[in-house]
N, C-alpha and C positions, 0 to 999 in steps of 0.2 A: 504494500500500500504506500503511495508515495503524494503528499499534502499539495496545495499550489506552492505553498512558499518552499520548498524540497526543490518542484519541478521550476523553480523558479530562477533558483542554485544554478540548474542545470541553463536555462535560458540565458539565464545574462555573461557568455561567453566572454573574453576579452577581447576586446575593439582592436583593431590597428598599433601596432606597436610602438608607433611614435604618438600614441591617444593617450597611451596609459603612463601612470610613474609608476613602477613597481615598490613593491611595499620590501622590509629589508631583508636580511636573510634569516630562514627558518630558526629558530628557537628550539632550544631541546624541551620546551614541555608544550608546542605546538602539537602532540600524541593527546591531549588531556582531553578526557571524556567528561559529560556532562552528567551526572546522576539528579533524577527526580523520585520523590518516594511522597505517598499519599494514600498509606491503607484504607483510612475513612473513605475516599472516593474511589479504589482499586478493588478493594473486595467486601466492604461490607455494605452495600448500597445497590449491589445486585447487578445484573450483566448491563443493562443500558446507561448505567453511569458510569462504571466499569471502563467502554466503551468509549463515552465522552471524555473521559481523565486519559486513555493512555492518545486519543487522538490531541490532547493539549500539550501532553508530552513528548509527540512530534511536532507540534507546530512550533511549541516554546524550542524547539532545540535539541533535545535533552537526548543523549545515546543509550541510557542506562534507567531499566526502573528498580529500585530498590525496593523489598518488601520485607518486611519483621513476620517470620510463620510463627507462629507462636503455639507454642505445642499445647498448654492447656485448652484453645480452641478448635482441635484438631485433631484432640485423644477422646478415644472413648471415656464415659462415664469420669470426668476428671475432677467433679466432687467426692468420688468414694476414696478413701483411706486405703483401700484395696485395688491389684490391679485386676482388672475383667478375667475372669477365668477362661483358657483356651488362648488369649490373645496373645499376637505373634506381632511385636512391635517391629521389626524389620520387614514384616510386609507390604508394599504400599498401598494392596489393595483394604488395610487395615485402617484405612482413614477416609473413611467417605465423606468427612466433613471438608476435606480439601478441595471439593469444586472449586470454588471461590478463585482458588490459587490455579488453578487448573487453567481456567479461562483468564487470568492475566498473565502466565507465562506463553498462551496461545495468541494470546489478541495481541502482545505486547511484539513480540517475536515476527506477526502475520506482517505488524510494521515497521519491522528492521530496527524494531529496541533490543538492546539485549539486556537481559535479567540477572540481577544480583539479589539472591533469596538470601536471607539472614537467621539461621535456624537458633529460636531463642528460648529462653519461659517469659512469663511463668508456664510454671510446668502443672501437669494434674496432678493431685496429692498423694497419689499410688506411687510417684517418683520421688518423692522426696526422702533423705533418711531424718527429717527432723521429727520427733511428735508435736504433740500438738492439735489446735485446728486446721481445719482446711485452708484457712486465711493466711496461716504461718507456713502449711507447707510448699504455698506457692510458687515463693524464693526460696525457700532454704534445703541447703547442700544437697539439689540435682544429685540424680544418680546417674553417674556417668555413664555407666553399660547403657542402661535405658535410655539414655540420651542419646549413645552412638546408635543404638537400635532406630531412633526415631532419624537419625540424619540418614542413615541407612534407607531406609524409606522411600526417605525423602531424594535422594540421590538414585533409585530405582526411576522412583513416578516421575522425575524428570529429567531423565538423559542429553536432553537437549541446554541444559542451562549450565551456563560454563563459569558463571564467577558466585563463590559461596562465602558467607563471613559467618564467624562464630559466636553468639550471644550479642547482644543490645546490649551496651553501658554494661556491662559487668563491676566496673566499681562504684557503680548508685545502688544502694538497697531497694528502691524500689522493684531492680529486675533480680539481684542476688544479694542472698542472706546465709550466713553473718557474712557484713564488712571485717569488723571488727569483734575477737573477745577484747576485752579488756582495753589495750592500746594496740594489742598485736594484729597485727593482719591477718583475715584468714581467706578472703574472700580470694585475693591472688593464686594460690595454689587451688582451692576449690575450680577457679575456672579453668587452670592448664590443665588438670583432667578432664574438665569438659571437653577442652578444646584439642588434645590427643585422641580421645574415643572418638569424636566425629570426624577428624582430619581420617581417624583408620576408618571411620564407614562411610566417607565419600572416593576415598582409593581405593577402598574396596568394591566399586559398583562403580568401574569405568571411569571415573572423574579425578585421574591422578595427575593428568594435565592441565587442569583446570585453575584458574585462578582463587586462591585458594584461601582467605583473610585474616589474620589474627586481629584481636581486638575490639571494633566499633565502641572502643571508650570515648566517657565524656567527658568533658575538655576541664571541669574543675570538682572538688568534695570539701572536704572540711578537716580539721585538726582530727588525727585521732582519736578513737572515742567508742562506748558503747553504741551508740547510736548514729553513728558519722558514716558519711560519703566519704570514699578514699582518692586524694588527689592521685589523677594519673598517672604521675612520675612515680611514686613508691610504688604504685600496683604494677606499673606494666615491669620495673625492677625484678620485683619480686616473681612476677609469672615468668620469666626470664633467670629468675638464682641467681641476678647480679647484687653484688656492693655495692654502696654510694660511689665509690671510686671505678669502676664498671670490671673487678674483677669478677671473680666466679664466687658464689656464697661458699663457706664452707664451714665446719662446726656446727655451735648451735643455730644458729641462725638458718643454715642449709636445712638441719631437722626441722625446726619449728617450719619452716615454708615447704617441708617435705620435698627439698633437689635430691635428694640420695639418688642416684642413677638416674637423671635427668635425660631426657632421647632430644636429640634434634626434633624442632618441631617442624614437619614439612607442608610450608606457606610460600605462597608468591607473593605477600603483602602485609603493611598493616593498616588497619583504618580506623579512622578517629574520626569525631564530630570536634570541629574547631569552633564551637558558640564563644562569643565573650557576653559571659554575667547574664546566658538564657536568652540571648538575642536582644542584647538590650544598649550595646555600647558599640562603639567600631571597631574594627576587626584586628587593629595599632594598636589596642587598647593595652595599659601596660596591666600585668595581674600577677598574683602573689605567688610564692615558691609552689612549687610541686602540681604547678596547671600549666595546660599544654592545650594556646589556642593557637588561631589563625597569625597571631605575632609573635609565639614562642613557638613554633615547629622546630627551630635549631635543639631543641628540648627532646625534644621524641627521635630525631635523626642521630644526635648523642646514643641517647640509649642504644635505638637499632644499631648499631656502629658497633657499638661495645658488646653487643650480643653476639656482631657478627661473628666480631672476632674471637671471641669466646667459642663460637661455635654452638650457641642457642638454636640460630635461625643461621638462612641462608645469610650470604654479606650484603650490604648495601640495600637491604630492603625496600622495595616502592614503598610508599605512602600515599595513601588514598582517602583521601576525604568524601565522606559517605553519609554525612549529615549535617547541613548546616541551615542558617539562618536567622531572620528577624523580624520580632515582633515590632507589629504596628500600631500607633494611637490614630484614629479608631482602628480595630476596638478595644487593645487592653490598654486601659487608661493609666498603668500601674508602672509596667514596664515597658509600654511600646513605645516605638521613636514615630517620627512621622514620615508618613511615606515614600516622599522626595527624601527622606534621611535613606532607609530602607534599599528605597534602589542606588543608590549613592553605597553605600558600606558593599551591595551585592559586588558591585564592580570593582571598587579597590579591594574587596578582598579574591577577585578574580586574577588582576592586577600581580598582589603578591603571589599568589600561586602560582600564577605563569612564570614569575622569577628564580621558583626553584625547581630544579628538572628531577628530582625526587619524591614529586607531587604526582601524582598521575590524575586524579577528578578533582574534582569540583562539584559541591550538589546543593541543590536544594530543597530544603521542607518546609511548605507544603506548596501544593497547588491550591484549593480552596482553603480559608480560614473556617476552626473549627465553631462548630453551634455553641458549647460553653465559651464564655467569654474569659475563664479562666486554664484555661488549656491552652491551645498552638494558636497564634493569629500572627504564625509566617506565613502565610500563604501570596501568592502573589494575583489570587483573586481573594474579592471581600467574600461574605458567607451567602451573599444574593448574586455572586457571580462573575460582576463587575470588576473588568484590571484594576490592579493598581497601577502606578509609576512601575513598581518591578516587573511588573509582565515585560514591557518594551527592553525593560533595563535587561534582564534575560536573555531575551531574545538577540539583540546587541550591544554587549556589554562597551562600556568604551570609559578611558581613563588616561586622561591628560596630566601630561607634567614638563618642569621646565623644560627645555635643553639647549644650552648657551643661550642665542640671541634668539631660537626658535621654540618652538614646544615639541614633543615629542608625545604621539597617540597611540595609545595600546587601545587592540579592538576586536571584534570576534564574528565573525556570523553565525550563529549556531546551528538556526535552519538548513544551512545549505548541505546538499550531499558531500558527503568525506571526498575532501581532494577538485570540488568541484570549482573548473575556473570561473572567477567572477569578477566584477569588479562593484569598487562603493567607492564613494564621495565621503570626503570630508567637510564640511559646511562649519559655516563663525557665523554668528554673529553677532552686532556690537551691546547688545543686551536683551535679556529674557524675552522677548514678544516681541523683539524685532525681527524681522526678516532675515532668514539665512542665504548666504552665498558660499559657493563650492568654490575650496579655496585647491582641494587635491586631490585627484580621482589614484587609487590604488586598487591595483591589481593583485589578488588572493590568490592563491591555488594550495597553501595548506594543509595537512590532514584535516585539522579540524576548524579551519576559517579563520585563523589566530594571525594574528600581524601586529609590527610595531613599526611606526615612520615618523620620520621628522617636517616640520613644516616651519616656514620661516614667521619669523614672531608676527604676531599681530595684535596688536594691544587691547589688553582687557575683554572683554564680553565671553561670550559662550561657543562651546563646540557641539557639533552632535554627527552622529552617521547616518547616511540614508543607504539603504539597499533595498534598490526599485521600490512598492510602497511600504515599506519600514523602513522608520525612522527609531533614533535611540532617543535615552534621555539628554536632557540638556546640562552641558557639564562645564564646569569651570577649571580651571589648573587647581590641580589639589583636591577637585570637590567632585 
């Protein structure tokens, strides 16, 4: 299935050679895929909105749809205390609840997205080894076997889906419990079981070549503590058996985090959600020890580095950012920034991604904003539908900054087919609601529509992109 704005890509060939300026040369993270994730509107809203959401995630751009399966909604009887008698969790015909998933790794794929399934909890309380209520056994200490059994599954019923990440936020209590006994960590080693048992039941069912994710942590937690979110730098440490110094644990500390024979963990990646302070500040923002956003990624690459060499993981690990975003006022009035802020923060923090070639996506959540007004209101439409400013900003990210006597434009088409030649205009002008004029037509051909070029200075006002009828937001040097 291919959109107008796709075949649009494909239309606007490039002109005559002495028409165009070409844009500069290739960039090493001009590869970076775009991820869109929006379960509310992907699987629990039924197949014709289904339907609408993944065709917005072709027209927005996006190469990738991310989904969270989550195994309590997906298992048999997952209030009973007990597992179903007979049931064979490596099945995949053992989850009839999975249509959902079913028809957006079909719909999704029909339109040349490709799927990043995220196999997470909470879990049904037959998996859990905590007592307790059913409410406690949600999160608390997954049973690994059963766990790989259900990735097992899940790695059967979709042979066609090539990139897999292991648990949601593993160090927020909300998806795994305990964080913390005491001060000590426990949540860390709890998930590198998890995440060993399912890495062996997706190589074990064809998917050994597959992109393959450690991680999807969230970018910050709190001081150690009964009751604390663990900041991501000591968790991903610890799931890893490194020292503060990035040797290898050893002693008590090895036991207490359970490294005693520690296996290589075999990933092609890690991924992390870069939010600064829940989407609520920009993406520069500076923030305290042991959090790893969108301006402290030198943070997470340290680690991976020191794993490498260790021999944890492979060397030089990607990093892939697989959930991001920011709320808006309207409508959370608490923590959302405003719109034109919103789509502003999407693109410089696009900006810095493109800067480091060990970033491979970039994503956003959500497409609609959620019906509670206390929940996600990233979305880049309001909750009646209507773009925001980010839709455009999405669609052509663009990010102005000095250079000498000129400015220099970072800028993207996302729509267009991979590698598709095109060209776009640069347009100024001398202030907000004034009239634009093309000051520079460049020539793309890209993997993924990514360019940066220099233009000679033009004082004050605004820039934007146009490609054919898309247009970007309106941007200032800096803004």
């Amino acid at each position: 299935m291919e959109t107008s704005l796709r075949r649009a890509g494909r239309a606007l060939a490039v002109a005559a050679a002495g028409v165009l300026l070409a844009a500069g040369p290739a960039h090493a993270s001009s590869t970076q895929v775009s991820v869109i994730e929006d379960e509310h509107q992907m699987l629990e809203l039924g197949p014709a909105v289904q339907a609408g959401a993944l065709d917005d995630a072709v027209a927005l751009g996006a190469d990738v749809v991310r989904a969270n399966v989550i195994w309590s909604h997906y298992a048999p009887s997952p209030n009973s205390k007990k597992k179903p008698k007979g049931f064979d969790g490596k099945d995949p015909n053992a989850y009839p609840a999975l249509a959902p998933v079913d028809g957006l790794v079909q719909g999704a794929q029909a339109r040349g997205l490709q799927v990043l399934l995220t196999a997470t909890g909470p879990i049904p309380a037959w998996a859990s080894r905590c007592g307790g209520s059913v409410a406690t056994r949600r999160t608390c200490k997954p049973d690994p076997t059963l766990f790989g059994q259900f990735v097992r599954a899940l790695g059967k019923r979709y042979p066609t889906v090539k990139m897999w990440s292991i648990w949601n936020e593993p160090n927020l209590r909300a998806w795994l419990t305990p964080q913390y006994s005491g001060t000590t960590l426990q949540s860390a080693a709890i998930y590198r079981s998890l995440a060993a048992s399912a890495i062996a039941g997706l190589r074990g069912t064809g998917h050994r070549s597959d992109t393959i994710l450690l991680g999807e942590t969230a970018p910050i937690g709190s001081r150690p503590g009964p009751r604390a979110n663990a900041n991501p730098e000591p968790f991903i440490r610890a799931v890893l058996c490194l020292k503060a110094n990035g040797g290898r644990m050893a002693g008590a500390e090895a036991r207490t985090q359970r490294c005693t024979g520690f296996k290589k963990l075999q990933v092609k990646g890690y991924a992390h959600h870069p939010y600064t302070r829940g989407g609520s500040r920009p993406p520069n923002s500076r923030v305290n020890a042991g959090e790893i956003t969108a301006g402290t990624v030198s943070r997470l690459t340290r680690i991976l580095d020191q794993a490498g060499r260790a021999g944890r993981i492979a060397r030089k690990l990607p990093i892939y950012f697989t959930e991001n975003g920011w709320q808006t006022n309207p409508p959370d009035r608490i923590f959302g920034v405003l719109p034109e802020q919103q789509a502003r923060y999407m693109n410089q923090s696009d900006f810095m991604a493109y800067g480091n070639s060990r970033i491979k996506s970039v994503a956003q959540y959500k497409i609609i904003d959620d019906a509670d007004e206390g929940s996600f209101q990233s979305g880049v439409r309001m909750l009646d539908g209507s773009p925001k400013p980010s839709y455009a900003a999405f669609q052509l990210p663009i990010w102005v900054t000095k250079r000498g006597s000129g400015v220099a434009v970072y800028g993207q088409v996302r729509p267009a087919a991979d590698r598709a030649p095109l060209q776009l205009e640069i347009q100024h002008a001398s202030s907000a609601g004034a009239g634009f004029t093309t000051v520079k037509t460049v020539a793309v051909s890209s993997l993924k529509g990514q360019f940066r070029t220099t233009v000679p200075s033009v004082s004050g006002g605004v820039w934007r992109l146009r490609w054919g009828a898309v247009t970007s937001r309106q941007a200032g040097v800096g803004t």
